[in-house]
FIKOL-40299 format. One line per field, with one value per residue (C-alpha): residue number from 1; residue in one letter; x, z, y. Coordinates in Angstrom, 3 decimals, decimal comma. Layout:
% residues N
i <- [NUM/...]
aa <- [A/...]
u <- [X/...]
w <- [Z/...]
v <- [Y/...]
END
This chain:
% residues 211
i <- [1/2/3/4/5/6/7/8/9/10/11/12/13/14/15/16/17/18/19/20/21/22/23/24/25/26/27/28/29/30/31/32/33/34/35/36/37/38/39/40/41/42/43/44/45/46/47/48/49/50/51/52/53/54/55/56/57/58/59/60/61/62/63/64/65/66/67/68/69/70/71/72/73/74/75/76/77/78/79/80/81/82/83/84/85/86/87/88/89/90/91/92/93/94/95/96/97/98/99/100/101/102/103/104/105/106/107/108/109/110/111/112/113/114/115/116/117/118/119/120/121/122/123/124/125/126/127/128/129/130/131/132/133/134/135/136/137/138/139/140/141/142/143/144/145/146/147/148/149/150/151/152/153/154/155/156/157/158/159/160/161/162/163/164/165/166/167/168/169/170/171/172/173/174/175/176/177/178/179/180/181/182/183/184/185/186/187/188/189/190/191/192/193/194/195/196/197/198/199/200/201/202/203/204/205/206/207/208/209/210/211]
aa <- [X/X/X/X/X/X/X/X/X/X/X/X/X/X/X/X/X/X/X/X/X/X/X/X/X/X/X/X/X/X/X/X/X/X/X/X/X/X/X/X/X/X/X/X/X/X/X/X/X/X/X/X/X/X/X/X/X/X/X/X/X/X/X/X/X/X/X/X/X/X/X/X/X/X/X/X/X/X/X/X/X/X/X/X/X/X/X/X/X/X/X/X/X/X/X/X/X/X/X/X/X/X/X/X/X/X/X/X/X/X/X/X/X/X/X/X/X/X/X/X/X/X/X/X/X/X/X/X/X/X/X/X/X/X/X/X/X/X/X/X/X/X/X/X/X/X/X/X/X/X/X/X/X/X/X/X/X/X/X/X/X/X/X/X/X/X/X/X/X/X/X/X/X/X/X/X/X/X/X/X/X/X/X/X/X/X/X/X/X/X/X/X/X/X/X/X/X/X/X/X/X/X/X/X/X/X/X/X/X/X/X]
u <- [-132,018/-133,436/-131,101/-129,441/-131,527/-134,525/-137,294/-134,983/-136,100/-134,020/-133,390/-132,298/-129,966/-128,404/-127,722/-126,083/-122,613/-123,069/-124,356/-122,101/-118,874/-120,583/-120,827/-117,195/-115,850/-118,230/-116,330/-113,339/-110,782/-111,263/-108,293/-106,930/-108,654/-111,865/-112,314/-111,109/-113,509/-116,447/-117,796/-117,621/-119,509/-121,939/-122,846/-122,649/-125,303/-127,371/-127,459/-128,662/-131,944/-134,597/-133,528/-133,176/-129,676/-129,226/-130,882/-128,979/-125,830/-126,347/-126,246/-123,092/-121,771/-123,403/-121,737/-118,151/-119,234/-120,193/-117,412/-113,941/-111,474/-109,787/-113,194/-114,415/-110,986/-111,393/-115,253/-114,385/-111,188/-113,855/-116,726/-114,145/-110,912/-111,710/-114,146/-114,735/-118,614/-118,157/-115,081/-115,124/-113,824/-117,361/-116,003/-115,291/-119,258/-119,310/-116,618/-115,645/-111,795/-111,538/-109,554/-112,916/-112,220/-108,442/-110,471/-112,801/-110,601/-108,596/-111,775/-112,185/-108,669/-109,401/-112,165/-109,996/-107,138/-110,088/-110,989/-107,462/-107,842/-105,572/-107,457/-105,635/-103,602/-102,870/-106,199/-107,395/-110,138/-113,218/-112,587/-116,345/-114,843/-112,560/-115,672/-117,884/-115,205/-115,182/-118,777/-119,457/-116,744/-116,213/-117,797/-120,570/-122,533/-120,262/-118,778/-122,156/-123,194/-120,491/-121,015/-125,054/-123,652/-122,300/-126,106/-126,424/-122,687/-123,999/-127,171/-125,357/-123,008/-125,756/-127,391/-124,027/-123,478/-127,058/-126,830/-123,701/-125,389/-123,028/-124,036/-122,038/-124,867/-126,508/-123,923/-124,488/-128,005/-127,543/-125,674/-128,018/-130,806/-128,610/-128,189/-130,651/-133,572/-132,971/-134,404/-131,945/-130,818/-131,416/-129,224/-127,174/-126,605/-122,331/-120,027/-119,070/-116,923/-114,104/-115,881/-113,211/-114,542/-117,948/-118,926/-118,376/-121,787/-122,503/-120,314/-121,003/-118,010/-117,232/-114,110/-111,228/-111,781/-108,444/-106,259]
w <- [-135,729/-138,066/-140,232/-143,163/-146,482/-144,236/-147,056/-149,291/-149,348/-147,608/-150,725/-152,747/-149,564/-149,614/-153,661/-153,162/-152,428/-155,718/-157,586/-157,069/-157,386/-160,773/-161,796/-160,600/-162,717/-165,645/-165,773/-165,642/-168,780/-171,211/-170,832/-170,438/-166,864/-167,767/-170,380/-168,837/-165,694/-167,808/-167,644/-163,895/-163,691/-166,121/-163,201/-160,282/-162,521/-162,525/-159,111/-158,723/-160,272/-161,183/-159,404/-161,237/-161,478/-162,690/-165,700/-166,267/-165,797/-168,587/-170,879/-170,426/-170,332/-173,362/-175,230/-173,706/-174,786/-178,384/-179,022/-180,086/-177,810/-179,443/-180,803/-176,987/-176,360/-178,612/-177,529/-173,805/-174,545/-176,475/-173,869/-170,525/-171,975/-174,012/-172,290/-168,946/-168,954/-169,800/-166,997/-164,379/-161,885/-159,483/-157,995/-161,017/-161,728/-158,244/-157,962/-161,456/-161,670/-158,861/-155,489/-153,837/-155,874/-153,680/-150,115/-151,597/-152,515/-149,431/-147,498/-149,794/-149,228/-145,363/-145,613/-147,718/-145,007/-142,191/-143,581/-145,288/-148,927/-151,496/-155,143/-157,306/-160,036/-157,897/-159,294/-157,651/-154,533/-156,595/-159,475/-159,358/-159,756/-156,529/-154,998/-155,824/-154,530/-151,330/-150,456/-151,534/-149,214/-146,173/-142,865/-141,707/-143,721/-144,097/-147,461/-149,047/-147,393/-149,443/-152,579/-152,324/-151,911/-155,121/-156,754/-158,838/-160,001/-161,133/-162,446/-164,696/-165,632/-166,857/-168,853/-170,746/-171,587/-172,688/-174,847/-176,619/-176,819/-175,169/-173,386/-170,307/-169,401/-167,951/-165,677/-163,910/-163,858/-162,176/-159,514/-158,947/-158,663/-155,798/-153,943/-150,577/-151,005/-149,764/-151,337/-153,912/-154,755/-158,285/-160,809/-161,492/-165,418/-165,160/-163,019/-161,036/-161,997/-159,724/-156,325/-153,886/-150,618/-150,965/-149,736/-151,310/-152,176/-153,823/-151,966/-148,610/-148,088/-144,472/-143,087/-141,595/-137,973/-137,624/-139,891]
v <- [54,745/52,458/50,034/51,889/50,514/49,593/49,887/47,386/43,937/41,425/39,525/43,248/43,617/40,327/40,590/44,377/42,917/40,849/43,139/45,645/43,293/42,284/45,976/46,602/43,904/44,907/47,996/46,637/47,284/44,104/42,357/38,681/38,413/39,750/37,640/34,867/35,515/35,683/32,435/32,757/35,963/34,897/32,197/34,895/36,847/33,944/33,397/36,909/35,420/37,493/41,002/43,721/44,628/40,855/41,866/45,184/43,146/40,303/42,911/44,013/40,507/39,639/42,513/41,502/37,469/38,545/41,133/40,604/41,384/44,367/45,341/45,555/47,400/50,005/50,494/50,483/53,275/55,302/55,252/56,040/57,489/60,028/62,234/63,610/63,357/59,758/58,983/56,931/58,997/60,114/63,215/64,900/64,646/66,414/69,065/69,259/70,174/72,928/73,049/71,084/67,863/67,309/67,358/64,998/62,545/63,131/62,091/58,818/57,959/58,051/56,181/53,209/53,559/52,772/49,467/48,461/48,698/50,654/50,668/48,665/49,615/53,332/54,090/57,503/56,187/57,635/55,400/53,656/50,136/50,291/52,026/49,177/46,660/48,457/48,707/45,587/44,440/46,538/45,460/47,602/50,460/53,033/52,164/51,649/55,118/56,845/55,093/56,333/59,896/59,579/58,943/62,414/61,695/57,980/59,449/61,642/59,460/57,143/59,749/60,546/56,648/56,447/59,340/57,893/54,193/52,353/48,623/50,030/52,177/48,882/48,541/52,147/51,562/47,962/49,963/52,936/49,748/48,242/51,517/51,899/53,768/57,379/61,038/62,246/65,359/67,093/65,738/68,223/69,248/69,576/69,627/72,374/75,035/76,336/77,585/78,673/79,408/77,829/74,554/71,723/69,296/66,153/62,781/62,331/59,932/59,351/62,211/60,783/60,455/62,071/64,787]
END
């Protein structure tokens, strides 16, 4: 089998880890530690040089450097806490709020147990900034595997920040650019509605090896 990401240039593959830490703290709630981290991840951007998720990700750090605090607050609560389409949460995108969504996040829970992290703040494990932290951490491939399962949940995601004209939209679409190449499936239009007895689709995060 040929390396996961195989049609990525080396360079794209050696700035995913980056990137995607970039993107993680980009969505991060706008608090003392963001802002007091900015200067620093204003130089890790730079360092991703001309890619294109380095691009996608000075925009969102130039909205958080030229907004006041509480006025970056108050956008960030209005973008991510007040509607589902808009949340950060990827397996809602998937499974929408039926009986599916609980195995799913069982299986992302296993997969954090595997390689020792717990998502901070006892964050649920499909919250996309503890995702990010974990692929762009984790040993091996299979992290980044089940964050690119999540591609039609980012997708849509990125549509419903786009249509709302938020600067946080660069930030998905700096970590759909990092994702391997792979075919997608069809972006779906909602989320699911409650499907008992079917199979569930969407993430393809790694089972537990053991129940």
């Amino acid at each position: 089998m040929r390396p996961f990401g195989k049609r990525a240039s080396g360079r794209r593959r050696r700035s995913r880890p980056v990137s995607w830490l970039l993107a993680a703290w980009c969505l991060h709630y706008p608090d003392d530690t963001l802002y007091e981290y900015l200067p620093l991840l204003r130089r890790c951007a730079d360092e991703l040089g001309d890619t294109p998720s380095a691009g996608e990700l000075a925009l969102v750090l130039d909205h958080l450097h030229a907004t006041r605090r509480g006025d970056a607050e108050e956008h960030y609560v209005g973008v991510f806490d007040t509607r589902p389409r808009r949340g950060l949460h990827l397996t809602w995108y998937t499974h929408g709020d039926t009986r599916l969504r609980g195995s799913a996040l069982a299986e992302l829970a296993g997969l954090y147990r595997r390689y020792g992290y717990r998502p901070r703040g006892g964050e649920l494990p499909d919250y996309l900034p503890a995702l990010l932290e974990l692929a762009a951490t984790a040993s091996g491939t299979e992290c980044a595997r089940a964050l690119a399962g999540f591609r039609p949940a980012l997708s849509m995601l990125r549509s419903n920040l786009a249509a709302c004209g938020t600067p946080y939209e660069a930030a998905i679409s700096a970590v759909l650019i990092a994702l391997p190449n792979r075919p997608t499936e069809p972006l779906p239009s909602s989320p699911p509605a409650e499907l008992v007895g079917l199979e569930p689709y969407g993430a393809t995060a790694a089972r537990e090896s053991s129940r």
